[in-house]
ZANU-969868 format. One record per residue: x negated, y negated, z negated of N, C-alpha, C, O in turn; residue in three letters; residue number from 1. Coordinates in steps of 0.2 Angstrom, whole numbers, plus 5000, padded with zeros to 4 digits. Atoms other than C-alpha are relative to their C-alpha. Layout:
<nodes>
<node n_u="X" n_v="Y" n_w="Z" ca_u="X" ca_v="Y" ca_w="Z" c_u="X" c_v="Y" c_w="Z" o_u="X" o_v="Y" o_w="Z" resn="ALA" resi="NUM"/>
...
</nodes>
This chain:
<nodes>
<node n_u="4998" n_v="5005" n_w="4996" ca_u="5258" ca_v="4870" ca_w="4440" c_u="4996" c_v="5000" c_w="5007" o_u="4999" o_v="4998" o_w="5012" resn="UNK" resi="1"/>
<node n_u="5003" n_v="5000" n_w="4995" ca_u="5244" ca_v="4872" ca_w="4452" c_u="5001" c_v="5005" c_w="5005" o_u="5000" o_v="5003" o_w="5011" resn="UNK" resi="2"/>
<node n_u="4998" n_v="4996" n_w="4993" ca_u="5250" ca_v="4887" ca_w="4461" c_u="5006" c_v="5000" c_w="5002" o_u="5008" o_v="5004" o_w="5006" resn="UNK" resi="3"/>
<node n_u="4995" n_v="5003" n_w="4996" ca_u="5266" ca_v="4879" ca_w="4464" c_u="4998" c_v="4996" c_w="5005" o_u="4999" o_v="4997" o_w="5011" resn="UNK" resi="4"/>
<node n_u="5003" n_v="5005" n_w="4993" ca_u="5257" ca_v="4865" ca_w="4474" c_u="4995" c_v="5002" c_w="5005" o_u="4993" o_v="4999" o_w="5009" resn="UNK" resi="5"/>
<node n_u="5001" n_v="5000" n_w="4992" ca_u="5248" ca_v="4875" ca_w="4484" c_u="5004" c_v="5003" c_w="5003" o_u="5005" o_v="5000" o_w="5009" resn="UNK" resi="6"/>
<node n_u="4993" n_v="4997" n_w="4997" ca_u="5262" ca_v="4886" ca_w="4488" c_u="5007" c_v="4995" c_w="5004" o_u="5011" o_v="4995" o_w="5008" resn="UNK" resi="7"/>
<node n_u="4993" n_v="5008" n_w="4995" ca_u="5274" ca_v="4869" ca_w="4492" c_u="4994" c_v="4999" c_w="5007" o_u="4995" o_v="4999" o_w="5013" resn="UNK" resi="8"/>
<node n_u="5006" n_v="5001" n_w="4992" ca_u="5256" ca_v="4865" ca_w="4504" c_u="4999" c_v="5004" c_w="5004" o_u="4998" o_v="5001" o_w="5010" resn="UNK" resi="9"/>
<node n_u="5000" n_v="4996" n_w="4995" ca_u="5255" ca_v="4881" ca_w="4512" c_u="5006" c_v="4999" c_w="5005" o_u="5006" o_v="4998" o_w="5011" resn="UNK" resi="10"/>
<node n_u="4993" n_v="4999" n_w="4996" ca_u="5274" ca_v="4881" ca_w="4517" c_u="5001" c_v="4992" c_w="5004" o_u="5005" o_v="4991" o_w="5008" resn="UNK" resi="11"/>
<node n_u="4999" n_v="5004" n_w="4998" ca_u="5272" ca_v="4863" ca_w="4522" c_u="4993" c_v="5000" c_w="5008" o_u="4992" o_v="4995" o_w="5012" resn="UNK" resi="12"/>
<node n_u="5006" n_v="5002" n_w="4994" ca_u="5256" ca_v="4865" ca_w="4535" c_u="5005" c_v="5007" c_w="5004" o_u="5003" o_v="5006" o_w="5010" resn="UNK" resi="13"/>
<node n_u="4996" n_v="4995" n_w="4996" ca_u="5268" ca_v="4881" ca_w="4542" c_u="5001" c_v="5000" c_w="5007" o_u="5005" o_v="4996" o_w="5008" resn="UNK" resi="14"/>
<node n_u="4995" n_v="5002" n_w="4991" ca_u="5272" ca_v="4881" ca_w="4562" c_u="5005" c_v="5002" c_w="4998" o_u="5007" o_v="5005" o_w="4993" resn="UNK" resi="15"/>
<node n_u="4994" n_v="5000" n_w="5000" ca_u="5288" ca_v="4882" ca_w="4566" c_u="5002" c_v="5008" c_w="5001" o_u="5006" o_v="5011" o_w="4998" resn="UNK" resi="16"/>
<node n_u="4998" n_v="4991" n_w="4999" ca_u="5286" ca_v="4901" ca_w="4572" c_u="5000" c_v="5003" c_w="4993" o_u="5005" o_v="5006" o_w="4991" resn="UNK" resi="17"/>
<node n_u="5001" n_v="5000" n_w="5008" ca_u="5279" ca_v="4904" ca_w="4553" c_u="5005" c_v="5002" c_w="4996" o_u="5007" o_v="5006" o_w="4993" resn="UNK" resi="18"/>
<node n_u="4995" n_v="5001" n_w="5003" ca_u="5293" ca_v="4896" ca_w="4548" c_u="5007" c_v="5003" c_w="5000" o_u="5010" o_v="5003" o_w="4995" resn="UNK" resi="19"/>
<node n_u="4994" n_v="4998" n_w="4999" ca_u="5307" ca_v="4904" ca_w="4556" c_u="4998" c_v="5007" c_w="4999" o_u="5003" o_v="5010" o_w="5001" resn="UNK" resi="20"/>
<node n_u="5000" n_v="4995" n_w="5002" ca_u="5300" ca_v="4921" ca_w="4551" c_u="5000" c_v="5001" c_w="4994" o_u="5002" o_v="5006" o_w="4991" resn="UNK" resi="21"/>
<node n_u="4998" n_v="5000" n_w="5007" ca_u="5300" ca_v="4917" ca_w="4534" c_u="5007" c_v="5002" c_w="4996" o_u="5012" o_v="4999" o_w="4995" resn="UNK" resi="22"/>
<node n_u="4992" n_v="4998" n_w="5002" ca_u="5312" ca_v="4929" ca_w="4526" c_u="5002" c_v="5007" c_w="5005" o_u="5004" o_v="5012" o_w="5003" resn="UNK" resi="23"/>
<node n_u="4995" n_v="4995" n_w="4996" ca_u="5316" ca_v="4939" ca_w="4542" c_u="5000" c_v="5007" c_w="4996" o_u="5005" o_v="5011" o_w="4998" resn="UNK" resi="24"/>
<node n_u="4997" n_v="4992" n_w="5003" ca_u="5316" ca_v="4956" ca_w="4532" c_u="5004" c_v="5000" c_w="4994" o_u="5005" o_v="5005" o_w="4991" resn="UNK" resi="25"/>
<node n_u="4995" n_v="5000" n_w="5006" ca_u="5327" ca_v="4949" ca_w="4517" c_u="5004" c_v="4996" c_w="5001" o_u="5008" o_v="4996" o_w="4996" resn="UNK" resi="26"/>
<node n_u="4995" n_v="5003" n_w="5000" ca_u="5339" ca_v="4937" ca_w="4523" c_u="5002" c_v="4999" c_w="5005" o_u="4999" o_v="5001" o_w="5010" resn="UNK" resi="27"/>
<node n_u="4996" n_v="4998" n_w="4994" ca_u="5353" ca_v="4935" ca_w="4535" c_u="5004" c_v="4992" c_w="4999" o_u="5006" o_v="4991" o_w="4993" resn="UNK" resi="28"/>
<node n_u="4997" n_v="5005" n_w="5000" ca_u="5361" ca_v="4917" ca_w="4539" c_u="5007" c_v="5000" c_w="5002" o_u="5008" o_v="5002" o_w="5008" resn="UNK" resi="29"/>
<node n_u="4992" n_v="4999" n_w="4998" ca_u="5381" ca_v="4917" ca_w="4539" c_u="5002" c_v="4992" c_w="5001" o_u="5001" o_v="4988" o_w="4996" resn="UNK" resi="30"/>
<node n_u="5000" n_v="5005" n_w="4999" ca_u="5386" ca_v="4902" ca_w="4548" c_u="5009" c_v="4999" c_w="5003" o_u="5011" o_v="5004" o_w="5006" resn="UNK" resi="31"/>
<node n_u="4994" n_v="5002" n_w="4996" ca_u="5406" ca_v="4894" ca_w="4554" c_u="4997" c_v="4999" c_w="5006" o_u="4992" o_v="4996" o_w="5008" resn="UNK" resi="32"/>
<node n_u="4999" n_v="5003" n_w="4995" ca_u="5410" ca_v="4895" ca_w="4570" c_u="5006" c_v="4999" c_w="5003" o_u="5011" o_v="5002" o_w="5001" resn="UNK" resi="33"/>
<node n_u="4994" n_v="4998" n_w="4996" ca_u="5423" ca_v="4893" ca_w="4583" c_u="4998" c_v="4999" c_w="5006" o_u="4996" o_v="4995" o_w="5009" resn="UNK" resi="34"/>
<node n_u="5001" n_v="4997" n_w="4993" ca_u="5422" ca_v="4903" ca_w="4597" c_u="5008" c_v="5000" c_w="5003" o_u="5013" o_v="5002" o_w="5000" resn="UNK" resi="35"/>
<node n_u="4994" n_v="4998" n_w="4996" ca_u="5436" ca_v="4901" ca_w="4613" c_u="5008" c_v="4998" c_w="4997" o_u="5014" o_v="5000" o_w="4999" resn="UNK" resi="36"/>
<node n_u="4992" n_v="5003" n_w="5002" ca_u="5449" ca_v="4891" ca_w="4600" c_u="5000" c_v="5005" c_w="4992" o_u="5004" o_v="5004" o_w="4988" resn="UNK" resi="37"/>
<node n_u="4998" n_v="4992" n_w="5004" ca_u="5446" ca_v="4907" ca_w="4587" c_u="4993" c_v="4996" c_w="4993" o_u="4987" o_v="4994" o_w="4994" resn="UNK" resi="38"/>
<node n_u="5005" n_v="5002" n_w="5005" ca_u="5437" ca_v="4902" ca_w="4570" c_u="4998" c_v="5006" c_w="4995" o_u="5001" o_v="5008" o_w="4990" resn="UNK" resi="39"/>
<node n_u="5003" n_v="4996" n_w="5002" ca_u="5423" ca_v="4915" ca_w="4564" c_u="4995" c_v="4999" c_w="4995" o_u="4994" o_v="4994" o_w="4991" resn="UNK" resi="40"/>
<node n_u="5008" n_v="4999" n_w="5005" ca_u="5407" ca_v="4918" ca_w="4555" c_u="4995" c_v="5004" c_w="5005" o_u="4996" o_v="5010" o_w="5006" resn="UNK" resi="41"/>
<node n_u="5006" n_v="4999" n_w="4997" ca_u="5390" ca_v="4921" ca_w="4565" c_u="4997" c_v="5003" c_w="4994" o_u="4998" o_v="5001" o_w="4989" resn="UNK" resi="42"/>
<node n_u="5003" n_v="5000" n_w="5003" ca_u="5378" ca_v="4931" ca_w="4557" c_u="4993" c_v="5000" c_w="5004" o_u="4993" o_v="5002" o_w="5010" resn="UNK" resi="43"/>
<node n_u="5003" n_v="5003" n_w="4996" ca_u="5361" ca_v="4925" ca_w="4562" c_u="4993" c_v="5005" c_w="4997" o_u="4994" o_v="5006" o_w="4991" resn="UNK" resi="44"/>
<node n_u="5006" n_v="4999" n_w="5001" ca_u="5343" ca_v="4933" ca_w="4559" c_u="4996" c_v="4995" c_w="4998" o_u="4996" o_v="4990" o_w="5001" resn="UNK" resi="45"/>
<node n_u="5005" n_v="5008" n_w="5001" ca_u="5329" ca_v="4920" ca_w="4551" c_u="4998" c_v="4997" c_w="5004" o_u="4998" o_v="4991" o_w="5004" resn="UNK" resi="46"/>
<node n_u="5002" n_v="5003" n_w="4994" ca_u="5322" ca_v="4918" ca_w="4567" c_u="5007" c_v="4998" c_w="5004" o_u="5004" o_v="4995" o_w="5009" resn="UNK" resi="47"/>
<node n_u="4996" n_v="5003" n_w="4996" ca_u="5340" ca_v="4912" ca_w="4575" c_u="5004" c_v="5003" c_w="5003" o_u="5010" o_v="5001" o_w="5005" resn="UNK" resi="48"/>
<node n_u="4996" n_v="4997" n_w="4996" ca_u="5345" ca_v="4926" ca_w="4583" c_u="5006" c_v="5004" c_w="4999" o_u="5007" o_v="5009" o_w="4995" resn="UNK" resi="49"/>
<node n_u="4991" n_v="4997" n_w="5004" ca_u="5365" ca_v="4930" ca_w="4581" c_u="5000" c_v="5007" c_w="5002" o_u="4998" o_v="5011" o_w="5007" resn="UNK" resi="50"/>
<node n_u="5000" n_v="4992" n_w="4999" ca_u="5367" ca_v="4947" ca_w="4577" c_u="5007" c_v="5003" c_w="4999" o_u="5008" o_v="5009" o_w="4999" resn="UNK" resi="51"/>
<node n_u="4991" n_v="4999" n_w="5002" ca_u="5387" ca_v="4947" ca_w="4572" c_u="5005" c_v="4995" c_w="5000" o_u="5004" o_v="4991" o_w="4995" resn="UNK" resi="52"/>
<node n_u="4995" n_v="5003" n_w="5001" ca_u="5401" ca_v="4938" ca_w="4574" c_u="5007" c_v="5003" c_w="4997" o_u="5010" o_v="5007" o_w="5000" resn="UNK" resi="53"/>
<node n_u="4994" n_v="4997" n_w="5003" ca_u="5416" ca_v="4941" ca_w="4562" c_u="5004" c_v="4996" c_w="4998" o_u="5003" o_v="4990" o_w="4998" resn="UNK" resi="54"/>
<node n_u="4995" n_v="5005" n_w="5000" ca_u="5433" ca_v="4936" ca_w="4557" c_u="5000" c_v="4994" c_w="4993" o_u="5003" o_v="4989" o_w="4993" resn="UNK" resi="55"/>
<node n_u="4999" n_v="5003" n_w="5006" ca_u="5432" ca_v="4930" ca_w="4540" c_u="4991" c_v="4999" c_w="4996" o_u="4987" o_v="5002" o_w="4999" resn="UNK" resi="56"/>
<node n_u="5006" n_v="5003" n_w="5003" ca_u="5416" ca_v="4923" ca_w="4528" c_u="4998" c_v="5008" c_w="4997" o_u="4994" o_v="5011" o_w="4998" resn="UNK" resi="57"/>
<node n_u="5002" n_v="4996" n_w="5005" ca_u="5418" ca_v="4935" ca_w="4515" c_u="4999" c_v="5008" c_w="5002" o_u="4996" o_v="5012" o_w="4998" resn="UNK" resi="58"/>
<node n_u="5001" n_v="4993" n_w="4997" ca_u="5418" ca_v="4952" ca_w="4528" c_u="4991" c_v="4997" c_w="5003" o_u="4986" o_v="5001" o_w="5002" resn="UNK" resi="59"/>
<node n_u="5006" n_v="5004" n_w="4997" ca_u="5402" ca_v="4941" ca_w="4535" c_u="4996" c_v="5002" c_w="4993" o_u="4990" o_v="5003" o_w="4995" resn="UNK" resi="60"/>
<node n_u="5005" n_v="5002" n_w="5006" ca_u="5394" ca_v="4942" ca_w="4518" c_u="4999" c_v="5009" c_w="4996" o_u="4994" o_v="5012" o_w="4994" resn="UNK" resi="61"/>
<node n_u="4999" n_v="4995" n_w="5001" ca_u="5400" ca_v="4957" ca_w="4515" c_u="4994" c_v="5009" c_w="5006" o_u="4992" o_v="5015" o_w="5006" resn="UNK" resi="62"/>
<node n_u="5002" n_v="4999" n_w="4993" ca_u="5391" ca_v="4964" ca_w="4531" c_u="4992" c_v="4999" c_w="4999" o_u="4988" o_v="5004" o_w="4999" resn="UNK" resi="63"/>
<node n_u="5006" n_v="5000" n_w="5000" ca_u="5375" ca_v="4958" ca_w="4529" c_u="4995" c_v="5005" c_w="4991" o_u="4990" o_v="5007" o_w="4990" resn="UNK" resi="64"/>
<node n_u="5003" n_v="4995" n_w="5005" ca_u="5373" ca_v="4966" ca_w="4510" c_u="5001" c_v="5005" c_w="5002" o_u="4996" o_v="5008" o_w="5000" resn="UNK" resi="65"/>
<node n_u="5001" n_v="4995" n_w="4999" ca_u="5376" ca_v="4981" ca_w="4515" c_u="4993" c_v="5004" c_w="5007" o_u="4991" o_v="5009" o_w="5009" resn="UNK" resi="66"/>
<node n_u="5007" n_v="4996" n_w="4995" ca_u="5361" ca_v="4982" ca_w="4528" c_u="4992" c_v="4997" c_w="4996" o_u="4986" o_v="4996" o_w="4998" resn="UNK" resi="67"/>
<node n_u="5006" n_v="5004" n_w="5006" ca_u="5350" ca_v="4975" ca_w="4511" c_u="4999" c_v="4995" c_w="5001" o_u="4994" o_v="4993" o_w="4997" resn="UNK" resi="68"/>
<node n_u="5003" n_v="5007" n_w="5001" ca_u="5349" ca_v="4958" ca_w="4515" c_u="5004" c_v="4995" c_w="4997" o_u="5010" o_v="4995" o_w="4996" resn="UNK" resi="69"/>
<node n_u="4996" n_v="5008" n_w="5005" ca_u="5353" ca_v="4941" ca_w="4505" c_u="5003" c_v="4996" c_w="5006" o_u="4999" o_v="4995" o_w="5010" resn="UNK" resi="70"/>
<node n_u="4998" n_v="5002" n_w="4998" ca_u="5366" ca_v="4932" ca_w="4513" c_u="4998" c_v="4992" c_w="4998" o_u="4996" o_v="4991" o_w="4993" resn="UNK" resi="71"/>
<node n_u="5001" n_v="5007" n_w="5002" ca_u="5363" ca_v="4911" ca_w="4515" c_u="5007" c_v="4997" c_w="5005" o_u="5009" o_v="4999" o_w="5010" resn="UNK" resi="72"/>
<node n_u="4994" n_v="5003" n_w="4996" ca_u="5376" ca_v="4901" ca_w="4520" c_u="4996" c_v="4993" c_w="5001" o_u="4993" o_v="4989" o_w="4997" resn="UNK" resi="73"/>
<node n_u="5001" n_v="5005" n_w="4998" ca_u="5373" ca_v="4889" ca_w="4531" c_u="5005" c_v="4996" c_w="5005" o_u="5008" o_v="4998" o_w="5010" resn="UNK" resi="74"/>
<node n_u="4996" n_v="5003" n_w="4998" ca_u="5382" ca_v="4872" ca_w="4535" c_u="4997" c_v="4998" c_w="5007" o_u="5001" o_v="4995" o_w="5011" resn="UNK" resi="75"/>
</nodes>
């Protein structure tokens, strides 16, 4: 129980840079969007930065396991 509460403590004293690197080499964020009227799927890097947009979720999901990474859906 103890090295869960430091580990929730380190993650909560974090910067926000910290924060948003956390992951970047195993996960990949697939978000809804609609772009110019057109409804797709962003995919996002942990730090934010969009690296794909596609037409369906499950090509979106499909897309980021094949470059080794854990897809997160986010709303």
């Amino acid at each position: 129980m103890g090295s869960k509460m430091n580990r929730i403590e380190r993650i909560k004293q974090m910067s926000a840079r910290e924060l948003a690197l956390l992951g970047m080499q195993d996960l990949a964020y697939v978000k809804h969007v609609v772009v110019d009227g057109r409804s797709g799927y962003a995919i996002h890097a942990a730090d934010g930065t969009e690296i794909a947009l596609l037409p369906d979720r499950e090509v979106a999901f499909a897309t980021v396991r094949q470059h080794d990474l854990e897809p997160v859906s986010v709303h």
